[in-house]
C-alpha positions as CSV (number, residue, x, y, z in Angstrom):
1,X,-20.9,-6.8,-12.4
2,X,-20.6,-4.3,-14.8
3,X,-17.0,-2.8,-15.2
4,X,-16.9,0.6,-14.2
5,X,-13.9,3.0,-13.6
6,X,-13.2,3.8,-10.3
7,X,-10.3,6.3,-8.6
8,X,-7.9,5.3,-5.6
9,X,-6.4,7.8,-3.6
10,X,-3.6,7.6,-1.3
11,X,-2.2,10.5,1.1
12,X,1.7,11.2,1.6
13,X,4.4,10.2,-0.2
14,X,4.5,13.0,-3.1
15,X,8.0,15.0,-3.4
16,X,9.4,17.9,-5.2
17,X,13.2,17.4,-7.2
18,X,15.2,19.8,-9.0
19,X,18.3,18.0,-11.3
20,X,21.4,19.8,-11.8
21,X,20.4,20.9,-15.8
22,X,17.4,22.7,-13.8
23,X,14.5,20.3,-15.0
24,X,12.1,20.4,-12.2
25,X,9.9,17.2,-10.9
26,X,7.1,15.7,-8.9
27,X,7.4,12.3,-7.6
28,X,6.3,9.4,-5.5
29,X,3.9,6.4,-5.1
30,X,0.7,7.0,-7.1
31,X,-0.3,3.5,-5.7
32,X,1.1,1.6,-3.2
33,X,0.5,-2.3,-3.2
34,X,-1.1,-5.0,0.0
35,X,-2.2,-1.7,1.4
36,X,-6.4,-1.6,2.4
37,X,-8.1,0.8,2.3
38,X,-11.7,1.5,3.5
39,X,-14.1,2.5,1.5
40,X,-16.8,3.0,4.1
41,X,-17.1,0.7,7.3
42,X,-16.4,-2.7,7.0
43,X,-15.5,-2.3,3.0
44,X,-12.2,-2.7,2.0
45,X,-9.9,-2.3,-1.1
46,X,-5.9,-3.3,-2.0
47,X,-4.3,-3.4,-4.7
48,X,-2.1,-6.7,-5.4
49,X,1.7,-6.3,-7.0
50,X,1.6,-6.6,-10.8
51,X,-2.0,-4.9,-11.1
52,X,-0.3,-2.2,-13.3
53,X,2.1,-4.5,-15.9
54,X,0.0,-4.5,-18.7
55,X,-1.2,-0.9,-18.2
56,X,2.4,0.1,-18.4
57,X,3.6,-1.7,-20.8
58,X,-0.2,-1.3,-23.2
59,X,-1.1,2.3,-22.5
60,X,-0.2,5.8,-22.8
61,X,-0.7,6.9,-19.3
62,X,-1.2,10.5,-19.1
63,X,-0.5,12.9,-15.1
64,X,-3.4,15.0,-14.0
65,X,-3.9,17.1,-11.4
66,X,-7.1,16.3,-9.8
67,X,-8.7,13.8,-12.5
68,X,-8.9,16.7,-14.7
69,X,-8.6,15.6,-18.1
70,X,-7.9,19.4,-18.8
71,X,-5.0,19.7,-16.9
72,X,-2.3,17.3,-18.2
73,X,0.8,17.4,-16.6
74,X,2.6,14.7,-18.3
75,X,2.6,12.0,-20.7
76,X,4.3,8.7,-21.3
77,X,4.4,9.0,-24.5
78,X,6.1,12.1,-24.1
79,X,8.4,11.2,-22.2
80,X,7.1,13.8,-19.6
81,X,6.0,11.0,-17.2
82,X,8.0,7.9,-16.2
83,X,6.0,5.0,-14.3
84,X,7.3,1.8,-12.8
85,X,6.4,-1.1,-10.8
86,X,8.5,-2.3,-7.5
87,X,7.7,-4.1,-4.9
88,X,6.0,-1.5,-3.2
89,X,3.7,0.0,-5.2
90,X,3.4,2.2,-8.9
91,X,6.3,4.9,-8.8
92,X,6.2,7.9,-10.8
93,X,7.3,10.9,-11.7
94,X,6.5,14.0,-13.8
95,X,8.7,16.3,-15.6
96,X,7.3,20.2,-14.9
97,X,6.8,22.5,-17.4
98,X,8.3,25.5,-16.3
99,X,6.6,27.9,-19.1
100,X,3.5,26.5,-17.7
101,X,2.4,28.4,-14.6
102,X,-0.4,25.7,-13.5
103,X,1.9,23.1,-13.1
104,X,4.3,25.8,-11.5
105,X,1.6,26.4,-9.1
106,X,1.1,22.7,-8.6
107,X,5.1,22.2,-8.0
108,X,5.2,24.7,-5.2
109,X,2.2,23.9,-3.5
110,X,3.9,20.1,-3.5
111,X,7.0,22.1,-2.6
112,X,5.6,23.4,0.8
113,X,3.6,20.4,1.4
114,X,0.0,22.1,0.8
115,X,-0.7,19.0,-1.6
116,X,0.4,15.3,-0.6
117,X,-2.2,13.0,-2.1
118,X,-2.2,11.4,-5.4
119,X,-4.6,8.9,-7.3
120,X,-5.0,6.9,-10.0
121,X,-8.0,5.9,-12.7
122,X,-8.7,2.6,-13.4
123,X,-10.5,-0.2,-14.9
124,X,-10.8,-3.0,-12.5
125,X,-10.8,-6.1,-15.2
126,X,-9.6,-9.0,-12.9
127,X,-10.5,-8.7,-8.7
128,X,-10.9,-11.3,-6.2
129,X,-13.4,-10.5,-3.2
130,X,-13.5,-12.5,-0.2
131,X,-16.3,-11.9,2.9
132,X,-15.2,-12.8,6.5
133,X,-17.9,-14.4,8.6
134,X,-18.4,-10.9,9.5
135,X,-19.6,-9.4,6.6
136,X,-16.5,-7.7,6.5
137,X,-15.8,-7.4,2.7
138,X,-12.6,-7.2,1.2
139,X,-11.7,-6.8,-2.8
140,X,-8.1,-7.3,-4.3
141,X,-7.9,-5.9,-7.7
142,X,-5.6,-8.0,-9.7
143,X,-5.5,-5.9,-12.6
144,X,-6.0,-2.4,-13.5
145,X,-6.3,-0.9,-16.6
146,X,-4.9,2.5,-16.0
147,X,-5.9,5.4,-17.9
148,X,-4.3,8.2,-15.7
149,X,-2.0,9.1,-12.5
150,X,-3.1,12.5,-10.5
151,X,-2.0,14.6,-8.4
152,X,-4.6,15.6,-5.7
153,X,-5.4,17.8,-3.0
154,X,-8.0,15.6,-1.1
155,X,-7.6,11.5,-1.2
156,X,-10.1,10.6,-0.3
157,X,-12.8,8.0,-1.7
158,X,-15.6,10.0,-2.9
159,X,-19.4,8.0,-2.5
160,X,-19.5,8.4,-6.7
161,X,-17.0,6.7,-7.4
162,X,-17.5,3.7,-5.6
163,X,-21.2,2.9,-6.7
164,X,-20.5,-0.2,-8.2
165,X,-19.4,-1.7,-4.9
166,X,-22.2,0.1,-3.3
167,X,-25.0,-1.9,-5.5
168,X,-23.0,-5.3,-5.4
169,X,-23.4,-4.4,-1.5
170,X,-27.1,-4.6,-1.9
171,X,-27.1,-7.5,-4.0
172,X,-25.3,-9.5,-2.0
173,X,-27.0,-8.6,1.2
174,X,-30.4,-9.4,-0.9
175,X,-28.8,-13.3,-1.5
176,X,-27.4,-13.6,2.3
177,X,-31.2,-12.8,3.6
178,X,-32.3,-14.7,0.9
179,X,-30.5,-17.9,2.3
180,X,-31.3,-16.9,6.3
181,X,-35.1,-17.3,4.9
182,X,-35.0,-20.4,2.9
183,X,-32.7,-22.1,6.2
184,X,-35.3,-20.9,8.5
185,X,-38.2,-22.2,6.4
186,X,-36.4,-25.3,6.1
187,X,-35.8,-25.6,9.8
188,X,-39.7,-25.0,10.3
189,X,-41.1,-27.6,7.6
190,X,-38.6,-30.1,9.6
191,X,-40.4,-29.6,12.8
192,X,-44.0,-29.8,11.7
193,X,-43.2,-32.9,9.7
């Protein structure tokens, strides 16, 4: 299958802090780990714990509000955004910059709860996908090469994002049928013989 990047969203969790010097933050769970998620009906996604270590340690993960490579609220690099693994999913937090009324705006609308959701981009380079005798599918991404944290309005898995699983959908469904034909054919050829 042919790597493509794909966005996971997750609602809740997303808090304003102010520190005594005055430096103002948004934090909480970008990702949260052993957690499915459905991407349409009888899809699902989780991330397993250690998906993010060699992102973390490998790249300079930038904050963005919304996916919006134009808006960049922090950097690690910069020191502007901190990320860590625990045992319960990828923690963050970025530093606001208060001479920057975007990310004001974004702070306050965190403030009064108007935005709870957050994301991040990734690379899925190591998954594992299992299918139940129900054609229920599930995916566990291993590891995730992470190019960006956001901080969104709407989690939500949008149908463009997920079109790789979409086509491997199709493909497998193709093999499956595939299969129920060459059984039945060989089921037939037994009885005439």
């Amino acid at each position: 299958m042919e790597m493509e990047k794909r966005n996971a969203y997750f609602e809740g969790g997303l808090k304003i802090r102010a520190e005594d010097n005055g430096e103002k933050y948004i934090e909480g769970y970008f990702a949260v780990f052993n957690q499915e998620t459905e991407l349409w009906k009888d899809w699902f996604e989780q991330i397993a714990p250690g998906a993010f270590a060699n992102s973390l340690q490998n790249n300079d993960i930038r904050c963005l509000f919304n996916h919006n490579t134009d808006f960049v609220m922090g950097r690690m690099s910069a020191g502007t955004l901190e990320l860590r693994e625990d045992a319960h999913g990828l923690w963050g937090r970025v530093k606001i910059n208060e001479r920057d009324s975007a990310a004001m705006d974004v702070y306050e609308r965190v403030a009064r709860g108007d935005i709870t959701g957050c994301s991040f981009g990734f690379y899925p380079t190591s998954e594992e996908k299992r299918i139940d005798d129900d054609d229920t599918w599930h995916w566990t991404v291993k590891e995730a090469d992470t190019s960006e944290v956001s901080i969104c309005p709407f989690p939500a898995y949008p149908q463009t994002e997920i079109q790789a699983r979409a086509s491997e959908q199709a493909e497998q469904r193709k093999q499956k049928l595939e299969r129920q034909r060459k059984a039945l054919k060989e089921k037939l050829e037994a009885i005439v013989c």
